[in-house]
Backbone atoms as SQL, in Angstrom:
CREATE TABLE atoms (id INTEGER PRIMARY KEY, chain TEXT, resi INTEGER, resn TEXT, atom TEXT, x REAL, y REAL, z REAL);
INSERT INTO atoms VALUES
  (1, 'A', 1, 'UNK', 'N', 0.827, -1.202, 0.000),
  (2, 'A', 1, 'UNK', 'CA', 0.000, 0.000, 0.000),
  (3, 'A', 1, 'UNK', 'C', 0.867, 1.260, 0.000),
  (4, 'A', 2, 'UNK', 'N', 1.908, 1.661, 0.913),
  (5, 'A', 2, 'UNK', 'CA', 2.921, 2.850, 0.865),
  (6, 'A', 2, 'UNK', 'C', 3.776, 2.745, -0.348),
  (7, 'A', 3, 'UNK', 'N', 4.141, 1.663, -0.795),
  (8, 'A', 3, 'UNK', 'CA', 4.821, 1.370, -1.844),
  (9, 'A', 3, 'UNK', 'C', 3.963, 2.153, -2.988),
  (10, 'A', 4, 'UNK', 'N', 3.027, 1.724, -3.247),
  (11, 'A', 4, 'UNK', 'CA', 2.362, 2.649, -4.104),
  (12, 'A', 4, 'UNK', 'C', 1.894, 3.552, -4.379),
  (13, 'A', 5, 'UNK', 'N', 1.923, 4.374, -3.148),
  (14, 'A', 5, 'UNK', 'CA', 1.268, 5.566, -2.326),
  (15, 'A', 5, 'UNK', 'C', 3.007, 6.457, -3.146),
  (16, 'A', 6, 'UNK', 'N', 3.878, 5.823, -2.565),
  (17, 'A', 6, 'UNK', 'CA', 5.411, 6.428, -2.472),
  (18, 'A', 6, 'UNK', 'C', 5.933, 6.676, -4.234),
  (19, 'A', 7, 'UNK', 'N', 5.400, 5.315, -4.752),
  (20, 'A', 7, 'UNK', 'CA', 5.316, 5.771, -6.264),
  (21, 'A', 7, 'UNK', 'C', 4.324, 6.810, -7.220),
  (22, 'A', 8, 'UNK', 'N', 3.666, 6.814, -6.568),
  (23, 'A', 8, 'UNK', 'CA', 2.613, 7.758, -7.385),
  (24, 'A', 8, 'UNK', 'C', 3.068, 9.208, -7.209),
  (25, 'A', 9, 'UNK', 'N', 3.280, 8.947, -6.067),
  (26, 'A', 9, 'UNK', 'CA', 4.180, 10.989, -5.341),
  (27, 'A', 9, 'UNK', 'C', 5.085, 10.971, -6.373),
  (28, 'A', 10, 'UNK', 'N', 6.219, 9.980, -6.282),
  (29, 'A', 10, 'UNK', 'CA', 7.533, 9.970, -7.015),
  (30, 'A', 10, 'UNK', 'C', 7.537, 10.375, -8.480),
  (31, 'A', 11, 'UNK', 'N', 6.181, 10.246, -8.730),
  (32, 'A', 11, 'UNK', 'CA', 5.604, 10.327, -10.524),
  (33, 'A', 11, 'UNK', 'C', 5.565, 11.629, -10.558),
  (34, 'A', 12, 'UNK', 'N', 4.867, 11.990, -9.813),
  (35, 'A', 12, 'UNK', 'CA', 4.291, 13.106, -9.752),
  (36, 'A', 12, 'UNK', 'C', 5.077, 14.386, -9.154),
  (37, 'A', 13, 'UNK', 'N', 5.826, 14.472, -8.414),
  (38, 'A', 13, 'UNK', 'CA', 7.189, 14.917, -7.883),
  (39, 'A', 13, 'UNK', 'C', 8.378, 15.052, -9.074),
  (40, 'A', 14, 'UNK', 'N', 8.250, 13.743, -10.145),
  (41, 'A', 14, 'UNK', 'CA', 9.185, 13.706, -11.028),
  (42, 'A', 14, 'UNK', 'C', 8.992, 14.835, -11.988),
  (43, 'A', 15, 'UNK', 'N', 7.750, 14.925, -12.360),
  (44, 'A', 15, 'UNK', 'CA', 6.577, 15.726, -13.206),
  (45, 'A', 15, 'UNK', 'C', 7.301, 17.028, -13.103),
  (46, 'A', 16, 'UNK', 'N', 6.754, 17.597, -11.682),
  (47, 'A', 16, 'UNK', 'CA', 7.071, 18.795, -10.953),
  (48, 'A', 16, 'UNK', 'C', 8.538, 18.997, -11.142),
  (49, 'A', 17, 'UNK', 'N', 9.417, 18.664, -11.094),
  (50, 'A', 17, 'UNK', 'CA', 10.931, 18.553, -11.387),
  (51, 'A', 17, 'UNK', 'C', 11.145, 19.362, -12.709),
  (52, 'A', 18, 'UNK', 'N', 10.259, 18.030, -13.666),
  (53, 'A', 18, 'UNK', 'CA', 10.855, 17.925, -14.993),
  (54, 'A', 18, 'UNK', 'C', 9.991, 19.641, -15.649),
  (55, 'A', 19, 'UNK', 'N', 8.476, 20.108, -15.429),
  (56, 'A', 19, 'UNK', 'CA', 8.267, 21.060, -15.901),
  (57, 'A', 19, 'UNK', 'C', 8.537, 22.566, -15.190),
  (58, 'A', 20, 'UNK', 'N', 9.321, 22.472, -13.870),
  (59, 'A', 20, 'UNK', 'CA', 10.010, 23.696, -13.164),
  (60, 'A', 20, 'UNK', 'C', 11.344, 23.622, -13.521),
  (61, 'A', 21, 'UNK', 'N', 12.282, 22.433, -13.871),
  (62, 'A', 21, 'UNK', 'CA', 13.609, 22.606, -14.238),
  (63, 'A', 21, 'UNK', 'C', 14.419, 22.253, -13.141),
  (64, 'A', 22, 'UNK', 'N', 15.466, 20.935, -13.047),
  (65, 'A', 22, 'UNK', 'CA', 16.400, 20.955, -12.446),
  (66, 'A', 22, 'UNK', 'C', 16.898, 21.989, -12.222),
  (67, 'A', 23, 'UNK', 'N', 17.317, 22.478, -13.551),
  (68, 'A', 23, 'UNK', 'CA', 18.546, 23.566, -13.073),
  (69, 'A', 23, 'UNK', 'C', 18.095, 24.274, -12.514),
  (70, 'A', 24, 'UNK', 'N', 16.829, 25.032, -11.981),
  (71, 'A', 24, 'UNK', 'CA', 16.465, 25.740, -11.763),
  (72, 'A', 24, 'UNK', 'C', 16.059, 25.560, -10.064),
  (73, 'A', 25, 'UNK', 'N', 16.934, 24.511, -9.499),
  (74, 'A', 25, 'UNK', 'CA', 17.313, 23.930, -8.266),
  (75, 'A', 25, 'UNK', 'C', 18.169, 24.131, -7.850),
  (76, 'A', 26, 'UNK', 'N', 18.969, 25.326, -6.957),
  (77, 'A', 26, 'UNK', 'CA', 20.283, 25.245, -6.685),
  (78, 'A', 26, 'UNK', 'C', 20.740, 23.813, -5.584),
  (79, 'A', 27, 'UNK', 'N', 21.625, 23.168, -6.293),
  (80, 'A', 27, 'UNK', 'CA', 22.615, 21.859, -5.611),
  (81, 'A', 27, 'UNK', 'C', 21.566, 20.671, -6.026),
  (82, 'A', 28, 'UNK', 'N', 20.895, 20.238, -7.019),
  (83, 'A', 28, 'UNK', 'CA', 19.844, 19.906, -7.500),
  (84, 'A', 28, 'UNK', 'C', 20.553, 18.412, -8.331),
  (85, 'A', 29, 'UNK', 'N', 20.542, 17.077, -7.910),
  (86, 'A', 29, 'UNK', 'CA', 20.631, 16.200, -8.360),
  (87, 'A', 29, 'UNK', 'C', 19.906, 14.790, -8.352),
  (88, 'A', 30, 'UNK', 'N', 19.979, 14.113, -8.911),
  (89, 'A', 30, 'UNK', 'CA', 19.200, 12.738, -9.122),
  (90, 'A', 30, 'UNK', 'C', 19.257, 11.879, -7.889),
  (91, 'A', 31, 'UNK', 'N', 20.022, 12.187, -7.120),
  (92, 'A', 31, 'UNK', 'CA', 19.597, 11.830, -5.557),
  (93, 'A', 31, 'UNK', 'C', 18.822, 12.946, -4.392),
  (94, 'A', 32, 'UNK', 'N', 18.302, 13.663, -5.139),
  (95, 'A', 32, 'UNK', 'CA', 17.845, 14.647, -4.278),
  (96, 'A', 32, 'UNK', 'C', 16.446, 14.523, -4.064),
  (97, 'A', 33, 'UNK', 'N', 15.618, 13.958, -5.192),
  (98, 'A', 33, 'UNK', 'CA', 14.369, 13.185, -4.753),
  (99, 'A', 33, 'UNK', 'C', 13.802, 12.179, -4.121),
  (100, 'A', 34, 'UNK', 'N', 15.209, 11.488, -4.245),
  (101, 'A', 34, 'UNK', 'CA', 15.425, 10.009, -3.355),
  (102, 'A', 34, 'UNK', 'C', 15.389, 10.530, -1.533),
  (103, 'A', 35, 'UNK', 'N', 16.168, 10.962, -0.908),
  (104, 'A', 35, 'UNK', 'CA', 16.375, 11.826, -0.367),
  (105, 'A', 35, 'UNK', 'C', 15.309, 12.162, 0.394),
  (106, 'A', 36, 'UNK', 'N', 14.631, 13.301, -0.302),
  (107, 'A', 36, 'UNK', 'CA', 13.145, 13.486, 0.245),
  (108, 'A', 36, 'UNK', 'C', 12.113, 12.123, 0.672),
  (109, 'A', 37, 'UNK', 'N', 12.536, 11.330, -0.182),
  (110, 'A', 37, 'UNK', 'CA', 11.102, 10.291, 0.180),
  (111, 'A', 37, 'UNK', 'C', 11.568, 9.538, 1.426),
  (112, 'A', 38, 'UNK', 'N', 12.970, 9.474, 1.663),
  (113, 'A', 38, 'UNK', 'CA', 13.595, 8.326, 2.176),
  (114, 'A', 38, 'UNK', 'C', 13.580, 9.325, 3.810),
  (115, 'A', 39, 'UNK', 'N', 13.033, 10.372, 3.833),
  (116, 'A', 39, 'UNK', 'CA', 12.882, 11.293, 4.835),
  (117, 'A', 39, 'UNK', 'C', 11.538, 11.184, 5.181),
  (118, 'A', 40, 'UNK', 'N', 10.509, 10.289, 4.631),
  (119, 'A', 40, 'UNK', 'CA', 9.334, 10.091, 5.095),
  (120, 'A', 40, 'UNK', 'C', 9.203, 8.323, 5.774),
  (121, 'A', 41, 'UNK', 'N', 10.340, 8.101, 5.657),
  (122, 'A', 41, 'UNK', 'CA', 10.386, 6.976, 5.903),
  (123, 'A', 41, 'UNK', 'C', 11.251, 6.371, 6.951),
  (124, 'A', 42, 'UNK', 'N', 10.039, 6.054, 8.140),
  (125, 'A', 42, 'UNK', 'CA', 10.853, 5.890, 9.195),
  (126, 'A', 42, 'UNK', 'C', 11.125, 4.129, 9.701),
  (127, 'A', 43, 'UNK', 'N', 11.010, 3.748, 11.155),
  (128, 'A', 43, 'UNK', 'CA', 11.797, 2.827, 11.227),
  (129, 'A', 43, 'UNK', 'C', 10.406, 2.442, 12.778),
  (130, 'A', 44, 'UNK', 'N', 10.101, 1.207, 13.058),
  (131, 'A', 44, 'UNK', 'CA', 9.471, 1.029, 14.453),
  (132, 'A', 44, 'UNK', 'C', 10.273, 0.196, 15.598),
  (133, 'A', 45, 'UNK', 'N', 9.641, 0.251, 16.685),
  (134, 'A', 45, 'UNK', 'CA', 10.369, -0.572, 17.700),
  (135, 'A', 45, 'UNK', 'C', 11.051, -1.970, 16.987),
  (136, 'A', 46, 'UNK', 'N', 10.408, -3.017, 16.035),
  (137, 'A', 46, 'UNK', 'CA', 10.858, -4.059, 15.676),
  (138, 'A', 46, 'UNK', 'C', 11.829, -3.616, 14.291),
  (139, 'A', 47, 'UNK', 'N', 12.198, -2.534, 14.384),
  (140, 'A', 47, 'UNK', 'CA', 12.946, -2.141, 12.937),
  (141, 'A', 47, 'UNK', 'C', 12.514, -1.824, 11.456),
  (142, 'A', 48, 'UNK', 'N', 11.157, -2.089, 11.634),
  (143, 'A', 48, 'UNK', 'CA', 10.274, -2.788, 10.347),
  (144, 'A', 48, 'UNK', 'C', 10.346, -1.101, 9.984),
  (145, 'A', 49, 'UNK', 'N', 10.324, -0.674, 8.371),
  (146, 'A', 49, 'UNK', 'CA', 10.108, 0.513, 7.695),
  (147, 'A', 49, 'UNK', 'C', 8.719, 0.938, 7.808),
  (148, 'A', 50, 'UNK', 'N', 8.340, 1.653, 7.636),
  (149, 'A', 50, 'UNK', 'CA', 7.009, 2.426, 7.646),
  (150, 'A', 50, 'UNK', 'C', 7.095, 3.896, 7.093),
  (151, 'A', 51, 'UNK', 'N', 5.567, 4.309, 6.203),
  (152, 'A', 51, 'UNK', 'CA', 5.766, 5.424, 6.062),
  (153, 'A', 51, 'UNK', 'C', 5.380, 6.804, 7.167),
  (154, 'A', 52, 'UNK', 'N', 5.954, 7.531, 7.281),
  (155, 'A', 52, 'UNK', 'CA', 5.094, 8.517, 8.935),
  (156, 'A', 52, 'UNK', 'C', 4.192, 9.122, 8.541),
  (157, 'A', 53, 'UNK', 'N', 3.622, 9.359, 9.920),
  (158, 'A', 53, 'UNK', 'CA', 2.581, 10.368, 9.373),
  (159, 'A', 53, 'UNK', 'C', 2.977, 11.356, 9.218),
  (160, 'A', 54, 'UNK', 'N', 2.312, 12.276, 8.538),
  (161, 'A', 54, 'UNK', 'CA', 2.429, 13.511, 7.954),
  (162, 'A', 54, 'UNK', 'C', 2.753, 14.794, 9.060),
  (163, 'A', 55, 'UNK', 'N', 2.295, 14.505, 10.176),
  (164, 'A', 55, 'UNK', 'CA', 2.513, 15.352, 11.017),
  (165, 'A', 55, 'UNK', 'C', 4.219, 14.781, 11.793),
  (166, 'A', 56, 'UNK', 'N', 4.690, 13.786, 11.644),
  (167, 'A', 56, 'UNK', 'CA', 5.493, 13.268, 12.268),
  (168, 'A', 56, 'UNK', 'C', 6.838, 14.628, 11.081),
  (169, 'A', 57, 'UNK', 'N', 6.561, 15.002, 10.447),
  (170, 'A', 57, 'UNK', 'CA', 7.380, 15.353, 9.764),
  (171, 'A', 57, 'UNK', 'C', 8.315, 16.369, 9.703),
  (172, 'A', 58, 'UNK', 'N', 7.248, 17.434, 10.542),
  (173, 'A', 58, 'UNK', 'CA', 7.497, 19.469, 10.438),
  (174, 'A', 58, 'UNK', 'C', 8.775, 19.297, 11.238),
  (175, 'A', 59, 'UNK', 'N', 9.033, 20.090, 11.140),
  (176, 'A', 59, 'UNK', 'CA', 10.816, 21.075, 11.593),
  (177, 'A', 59, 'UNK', 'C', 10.607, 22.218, 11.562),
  (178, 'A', 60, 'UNK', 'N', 11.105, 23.276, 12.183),
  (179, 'A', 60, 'UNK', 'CA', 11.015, 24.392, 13.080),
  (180, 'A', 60, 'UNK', 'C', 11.605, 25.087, 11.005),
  (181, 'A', 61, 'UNK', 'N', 11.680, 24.555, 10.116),
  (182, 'A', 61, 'UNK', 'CA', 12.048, 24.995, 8.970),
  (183, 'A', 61, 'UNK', 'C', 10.925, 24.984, 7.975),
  (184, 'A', 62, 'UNK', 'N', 9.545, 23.696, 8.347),
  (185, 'A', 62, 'UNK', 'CA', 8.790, 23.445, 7.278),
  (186, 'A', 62, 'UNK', 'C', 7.353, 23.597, 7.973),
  (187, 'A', 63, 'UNK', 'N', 7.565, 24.171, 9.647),
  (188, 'A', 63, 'UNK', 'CA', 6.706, 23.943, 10.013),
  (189, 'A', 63, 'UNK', 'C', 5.035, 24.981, 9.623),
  (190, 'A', 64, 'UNK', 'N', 6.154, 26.366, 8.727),
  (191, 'A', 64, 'UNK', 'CA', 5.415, 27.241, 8.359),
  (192, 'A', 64, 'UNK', 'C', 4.562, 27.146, 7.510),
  (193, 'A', 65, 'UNK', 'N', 5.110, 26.074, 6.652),
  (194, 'A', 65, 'UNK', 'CA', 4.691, 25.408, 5.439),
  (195, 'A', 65, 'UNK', 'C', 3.143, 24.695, 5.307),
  (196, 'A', 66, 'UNK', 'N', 2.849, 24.290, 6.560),
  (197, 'A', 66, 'UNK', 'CA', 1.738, 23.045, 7.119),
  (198, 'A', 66, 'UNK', 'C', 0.348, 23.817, 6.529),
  (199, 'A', 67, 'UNK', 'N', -0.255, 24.834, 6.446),
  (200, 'A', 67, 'UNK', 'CA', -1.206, 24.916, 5.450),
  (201, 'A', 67, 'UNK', 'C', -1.296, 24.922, 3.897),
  (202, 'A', 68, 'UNK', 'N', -0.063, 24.705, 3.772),
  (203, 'A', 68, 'UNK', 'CA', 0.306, 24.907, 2.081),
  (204, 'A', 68, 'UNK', 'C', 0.164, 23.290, 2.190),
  (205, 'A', 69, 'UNK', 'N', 0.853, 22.536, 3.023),
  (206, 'A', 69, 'UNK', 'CA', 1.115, 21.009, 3.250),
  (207, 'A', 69, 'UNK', 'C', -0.428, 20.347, 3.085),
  (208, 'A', 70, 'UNK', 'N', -1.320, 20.928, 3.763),
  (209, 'A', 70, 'UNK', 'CA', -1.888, 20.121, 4.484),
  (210, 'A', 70, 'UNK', 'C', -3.836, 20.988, 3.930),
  (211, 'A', 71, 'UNK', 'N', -3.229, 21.207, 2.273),
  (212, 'A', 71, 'UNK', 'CA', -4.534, 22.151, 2.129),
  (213, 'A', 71, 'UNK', 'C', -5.449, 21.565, 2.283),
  (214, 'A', 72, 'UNK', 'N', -5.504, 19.989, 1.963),
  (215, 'A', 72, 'UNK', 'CA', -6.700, 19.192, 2.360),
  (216, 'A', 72, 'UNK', 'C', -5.790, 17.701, 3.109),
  (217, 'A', 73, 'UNK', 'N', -6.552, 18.085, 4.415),
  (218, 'A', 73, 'UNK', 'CA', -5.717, 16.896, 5.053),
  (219, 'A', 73, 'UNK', 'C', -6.738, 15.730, 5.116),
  (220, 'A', 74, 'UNK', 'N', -7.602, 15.731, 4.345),
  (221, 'A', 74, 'UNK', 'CA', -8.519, 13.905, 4.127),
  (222, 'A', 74, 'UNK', 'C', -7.603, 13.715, 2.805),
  (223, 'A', 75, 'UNK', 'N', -6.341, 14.129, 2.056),
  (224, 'A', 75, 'UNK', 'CA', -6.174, 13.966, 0.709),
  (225, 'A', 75, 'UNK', 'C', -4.440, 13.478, 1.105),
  (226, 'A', 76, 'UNK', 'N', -4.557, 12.275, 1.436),
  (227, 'A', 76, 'UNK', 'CA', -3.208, 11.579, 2.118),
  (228, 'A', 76, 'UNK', 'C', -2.075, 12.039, 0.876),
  (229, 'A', 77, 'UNK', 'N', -2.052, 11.866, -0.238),
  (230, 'A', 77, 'UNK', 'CA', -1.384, 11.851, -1.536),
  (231, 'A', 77, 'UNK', 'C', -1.110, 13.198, -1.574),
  (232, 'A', 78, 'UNK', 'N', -1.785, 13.918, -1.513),
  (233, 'A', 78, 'UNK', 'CA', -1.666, 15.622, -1.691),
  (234, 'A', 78, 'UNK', 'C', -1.055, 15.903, -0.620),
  (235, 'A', 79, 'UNK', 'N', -1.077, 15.585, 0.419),
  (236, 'A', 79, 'UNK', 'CA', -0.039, 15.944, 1.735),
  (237, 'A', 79, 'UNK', 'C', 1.505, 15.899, 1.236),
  (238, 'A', 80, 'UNK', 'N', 1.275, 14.442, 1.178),
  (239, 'A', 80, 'UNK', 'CA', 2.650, 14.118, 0.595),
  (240, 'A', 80, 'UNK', 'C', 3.621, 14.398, -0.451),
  (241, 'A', 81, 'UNK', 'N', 2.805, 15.112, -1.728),
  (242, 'A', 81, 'UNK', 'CA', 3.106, 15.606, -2.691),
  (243, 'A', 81, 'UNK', 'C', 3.775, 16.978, -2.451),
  (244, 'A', 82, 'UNK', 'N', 2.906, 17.650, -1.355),
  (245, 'A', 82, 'UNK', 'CA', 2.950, 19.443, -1.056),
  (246, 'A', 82, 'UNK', 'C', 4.079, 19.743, -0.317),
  (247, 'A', 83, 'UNK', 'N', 4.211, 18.226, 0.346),
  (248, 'A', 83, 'UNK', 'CA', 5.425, 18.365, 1.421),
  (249, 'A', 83, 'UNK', 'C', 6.811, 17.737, 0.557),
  (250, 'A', 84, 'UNK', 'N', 6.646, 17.475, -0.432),
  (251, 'A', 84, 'UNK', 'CA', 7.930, 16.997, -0.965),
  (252, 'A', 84, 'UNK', 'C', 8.134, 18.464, -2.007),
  (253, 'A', 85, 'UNK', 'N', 7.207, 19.031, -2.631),
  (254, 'A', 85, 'UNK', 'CA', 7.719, 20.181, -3.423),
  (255, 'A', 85, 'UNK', 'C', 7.717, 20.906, -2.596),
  (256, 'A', 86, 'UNK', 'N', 7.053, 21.236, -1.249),
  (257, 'A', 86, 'UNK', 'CA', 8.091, 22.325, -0.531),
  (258, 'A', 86, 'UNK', 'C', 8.900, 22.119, 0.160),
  (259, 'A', 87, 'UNK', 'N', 9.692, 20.685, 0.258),
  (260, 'A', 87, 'UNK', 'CA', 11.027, 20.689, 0.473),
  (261, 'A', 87, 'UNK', 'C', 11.892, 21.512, -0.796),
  (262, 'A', 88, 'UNK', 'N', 10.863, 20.664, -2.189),
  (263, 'A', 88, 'UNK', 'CA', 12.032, 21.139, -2.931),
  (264, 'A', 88, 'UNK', 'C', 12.040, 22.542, -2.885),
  (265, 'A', 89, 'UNK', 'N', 11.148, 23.911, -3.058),
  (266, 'A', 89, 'UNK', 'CA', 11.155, 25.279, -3.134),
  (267, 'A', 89, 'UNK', 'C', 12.117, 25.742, -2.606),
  (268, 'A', 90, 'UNK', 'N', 12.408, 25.021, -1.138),
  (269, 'A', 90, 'UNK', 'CA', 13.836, 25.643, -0.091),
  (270, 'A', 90, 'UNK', 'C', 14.637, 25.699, -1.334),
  (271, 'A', 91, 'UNK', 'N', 14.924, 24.808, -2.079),
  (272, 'A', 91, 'UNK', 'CA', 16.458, 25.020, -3.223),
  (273, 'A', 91, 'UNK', 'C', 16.362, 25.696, -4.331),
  (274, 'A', 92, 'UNK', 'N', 14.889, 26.448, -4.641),
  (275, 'A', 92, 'UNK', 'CA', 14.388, 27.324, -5.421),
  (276, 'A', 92, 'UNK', 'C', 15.031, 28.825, -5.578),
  (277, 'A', 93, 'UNK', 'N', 15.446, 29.390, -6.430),
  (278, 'A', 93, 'UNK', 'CA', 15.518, 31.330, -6.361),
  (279, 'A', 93, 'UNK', 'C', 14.624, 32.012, -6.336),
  (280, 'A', 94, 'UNK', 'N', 14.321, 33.309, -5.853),
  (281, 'A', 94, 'UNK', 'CA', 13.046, 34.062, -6.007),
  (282, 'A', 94, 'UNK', 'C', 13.022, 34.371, -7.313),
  (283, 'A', 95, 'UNK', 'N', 14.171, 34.317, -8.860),
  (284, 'A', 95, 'UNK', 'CA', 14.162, 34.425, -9.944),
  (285, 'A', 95, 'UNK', 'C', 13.654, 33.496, -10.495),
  (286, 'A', 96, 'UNK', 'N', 14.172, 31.903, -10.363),
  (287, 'A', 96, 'UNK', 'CA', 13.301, 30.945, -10.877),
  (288, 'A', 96, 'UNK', 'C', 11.988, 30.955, -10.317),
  (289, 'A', 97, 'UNK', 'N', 11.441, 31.187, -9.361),
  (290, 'A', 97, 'UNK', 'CA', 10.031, 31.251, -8.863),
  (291, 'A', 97, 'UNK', 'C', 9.205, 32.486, -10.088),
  (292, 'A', 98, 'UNK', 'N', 9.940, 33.662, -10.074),
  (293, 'A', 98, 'UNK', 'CA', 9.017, 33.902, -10.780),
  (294, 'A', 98, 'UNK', 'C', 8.680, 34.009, -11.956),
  (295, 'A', 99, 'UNK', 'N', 9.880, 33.536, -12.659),
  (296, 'A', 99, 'UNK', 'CA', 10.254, 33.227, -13.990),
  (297, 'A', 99, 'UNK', 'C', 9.549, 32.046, -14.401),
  (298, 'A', 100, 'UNK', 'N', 9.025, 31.180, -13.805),
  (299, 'A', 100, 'UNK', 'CA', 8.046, 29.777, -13.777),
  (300, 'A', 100, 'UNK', 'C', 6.686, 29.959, -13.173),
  (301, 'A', 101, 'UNK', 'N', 6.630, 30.785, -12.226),
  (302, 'A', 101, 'UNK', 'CA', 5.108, 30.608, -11.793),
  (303, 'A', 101, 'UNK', 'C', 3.893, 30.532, -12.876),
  (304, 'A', 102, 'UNK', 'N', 4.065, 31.615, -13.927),
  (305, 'A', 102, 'UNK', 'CA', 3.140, 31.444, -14.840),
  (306, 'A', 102, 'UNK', 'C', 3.208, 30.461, -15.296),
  (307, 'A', 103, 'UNK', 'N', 3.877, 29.404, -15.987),
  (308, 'A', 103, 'UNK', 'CA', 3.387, 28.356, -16.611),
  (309, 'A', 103, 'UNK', 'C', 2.853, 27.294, -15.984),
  (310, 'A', 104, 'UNK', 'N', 2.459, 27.471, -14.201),
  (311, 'A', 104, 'UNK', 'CA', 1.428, 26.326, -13.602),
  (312, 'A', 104, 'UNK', 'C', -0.025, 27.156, -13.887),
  (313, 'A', 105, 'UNK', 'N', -0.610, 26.242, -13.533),
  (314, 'A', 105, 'UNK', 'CA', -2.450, 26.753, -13.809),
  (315, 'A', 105, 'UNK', 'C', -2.349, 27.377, -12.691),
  (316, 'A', 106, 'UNK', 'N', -3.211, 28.947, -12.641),
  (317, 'A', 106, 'UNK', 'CA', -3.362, 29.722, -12.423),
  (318, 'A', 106, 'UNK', 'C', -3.638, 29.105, -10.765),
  (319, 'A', 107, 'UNK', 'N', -4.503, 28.876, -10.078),
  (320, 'A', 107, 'UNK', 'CA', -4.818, 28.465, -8.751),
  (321, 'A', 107, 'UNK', 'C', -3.622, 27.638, -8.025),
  (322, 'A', 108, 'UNK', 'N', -2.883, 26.710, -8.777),
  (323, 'A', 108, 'UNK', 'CA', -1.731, 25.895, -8.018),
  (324, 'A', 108, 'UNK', 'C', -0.432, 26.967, -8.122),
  (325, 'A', 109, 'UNK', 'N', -0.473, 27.678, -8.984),
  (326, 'A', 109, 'UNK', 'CA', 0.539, 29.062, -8.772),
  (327, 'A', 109, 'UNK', 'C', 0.219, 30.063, -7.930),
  (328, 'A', 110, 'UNK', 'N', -0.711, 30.153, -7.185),
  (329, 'A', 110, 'UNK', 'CA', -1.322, 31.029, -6.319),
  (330, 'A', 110, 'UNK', 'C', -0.259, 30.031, -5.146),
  (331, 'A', 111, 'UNK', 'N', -1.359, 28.882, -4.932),
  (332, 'A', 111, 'UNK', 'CA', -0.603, 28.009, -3.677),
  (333, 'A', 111, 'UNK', 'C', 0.935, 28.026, -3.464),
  (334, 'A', 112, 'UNK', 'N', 2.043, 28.117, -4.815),
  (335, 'A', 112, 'UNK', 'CA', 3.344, 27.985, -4.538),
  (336, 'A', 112, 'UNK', 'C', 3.781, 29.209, -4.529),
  (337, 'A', 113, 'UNK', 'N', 3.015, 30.003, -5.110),
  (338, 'A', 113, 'UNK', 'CA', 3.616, 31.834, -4.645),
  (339, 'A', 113, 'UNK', 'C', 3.498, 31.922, -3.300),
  (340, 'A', 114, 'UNK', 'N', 2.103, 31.720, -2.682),
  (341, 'A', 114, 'UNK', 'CA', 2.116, 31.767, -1.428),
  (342, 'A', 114, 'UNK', 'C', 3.122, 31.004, -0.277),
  (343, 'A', 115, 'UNK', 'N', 3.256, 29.482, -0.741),
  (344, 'A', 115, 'UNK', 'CA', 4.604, 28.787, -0.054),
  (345, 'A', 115, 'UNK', 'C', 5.890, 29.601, 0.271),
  (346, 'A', 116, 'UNK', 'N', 5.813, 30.038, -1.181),
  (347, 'A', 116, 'UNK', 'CA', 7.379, 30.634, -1.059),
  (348, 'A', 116, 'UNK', 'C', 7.755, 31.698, -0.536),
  (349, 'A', 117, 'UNK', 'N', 6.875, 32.356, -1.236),
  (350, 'A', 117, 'UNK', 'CA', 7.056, 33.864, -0.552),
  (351, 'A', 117, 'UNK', 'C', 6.743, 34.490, 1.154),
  (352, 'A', 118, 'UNK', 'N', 5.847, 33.505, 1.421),
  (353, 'A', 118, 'UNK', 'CA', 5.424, 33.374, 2.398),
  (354, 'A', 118, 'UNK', 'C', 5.361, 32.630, 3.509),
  (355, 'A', 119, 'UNK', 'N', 5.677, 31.471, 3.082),
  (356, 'A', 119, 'UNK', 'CA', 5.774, 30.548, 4.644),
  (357, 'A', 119, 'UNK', 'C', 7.245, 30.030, 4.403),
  (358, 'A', 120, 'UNK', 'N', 8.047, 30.069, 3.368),
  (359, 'A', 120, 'UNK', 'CA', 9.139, 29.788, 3.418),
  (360, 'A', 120, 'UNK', 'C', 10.281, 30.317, 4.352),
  (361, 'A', 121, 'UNK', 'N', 11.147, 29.680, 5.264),
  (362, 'A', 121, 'UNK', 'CA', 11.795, 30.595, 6.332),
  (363, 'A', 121, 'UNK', 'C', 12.965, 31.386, 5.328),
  (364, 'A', 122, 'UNK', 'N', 13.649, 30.821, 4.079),
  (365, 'A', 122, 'UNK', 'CA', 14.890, 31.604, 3.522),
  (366, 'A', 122, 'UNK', 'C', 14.242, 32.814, 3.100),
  (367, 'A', 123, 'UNK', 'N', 12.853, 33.124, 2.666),
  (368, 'A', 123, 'UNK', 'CA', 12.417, 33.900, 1.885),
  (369, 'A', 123, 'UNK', 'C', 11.289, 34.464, 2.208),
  (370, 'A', 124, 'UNK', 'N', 10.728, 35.384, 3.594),
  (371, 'A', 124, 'UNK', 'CA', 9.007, 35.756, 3.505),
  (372, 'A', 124, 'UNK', 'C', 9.340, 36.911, 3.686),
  (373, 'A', 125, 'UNK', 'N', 8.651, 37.844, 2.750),
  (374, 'A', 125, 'UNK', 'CA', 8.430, 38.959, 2.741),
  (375, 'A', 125, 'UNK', 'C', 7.943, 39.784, 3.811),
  (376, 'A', 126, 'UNK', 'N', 7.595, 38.793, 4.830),
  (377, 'A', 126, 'UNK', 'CA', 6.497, 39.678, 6.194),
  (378, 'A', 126, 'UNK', 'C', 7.841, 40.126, 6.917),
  (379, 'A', 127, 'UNK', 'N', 8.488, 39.227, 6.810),
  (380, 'A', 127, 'UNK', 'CA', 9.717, 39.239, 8.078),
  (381, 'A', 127, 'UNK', 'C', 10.943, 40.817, 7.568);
């Protein structure tokens, strides 16, 4: 069941990669998605792997992030998705952000303007 849960993100994560641009990732390589997933993936008393929950996840870095994360939290897949591209945004520029925002559909570019600019700790404009 996580196995497939973990592939479908990975598709879809890959997606997100491939139409925002590696390069457009500072320190941005083919283990860097690996990485992220393998950060949702923890370990229990008998050793056995498991995936965490979603809340098991925040850091005093992503914790700002959790309504961008968590826009619909009955939508297990979309958690997981929101929380792996706003890991990736941390390695984002405010040039590539806005040099790309237009080419997502108009409403999911709202959501990652808002991530970035805003709940991101390298980058909020409030502060």
């Amino acid at each position: 069941m996580h196995s497939i849960l973990l592939k479908t993100i990975e598709t879809k994560v890959r997606s997100f990669i491939d139409h925002f641009g590696k390069e457009y990732f500072y320190g941005y390589h083919d283990e860097t998605l690996y990485s992220c997933l393998l950060s949702f993936i923890k370990r229990n008393a008998q050793n056995e792997p498991y995936l965490s929950n979603i809340h098991e996840n925040y850091n005093q870095l992503t914790f700002q992030s959790k309504s961008f994360i968590e826009k619909d939290i009955n939508d297990k897949k979309q958690c997981y998705l929101f929380a792996f591209i706003s890991k990736l945004l941390q390695l984002a520029s405010p040039e590539s952000m806005i040099f790309k925002l237009p080419t997502f559909e108009e409403s999911f570019s709202r959501l990652l303007c808002q991530n970035y600019f805003y709940q991101q700790e390298h980058f909020n404009i409030e502060n």
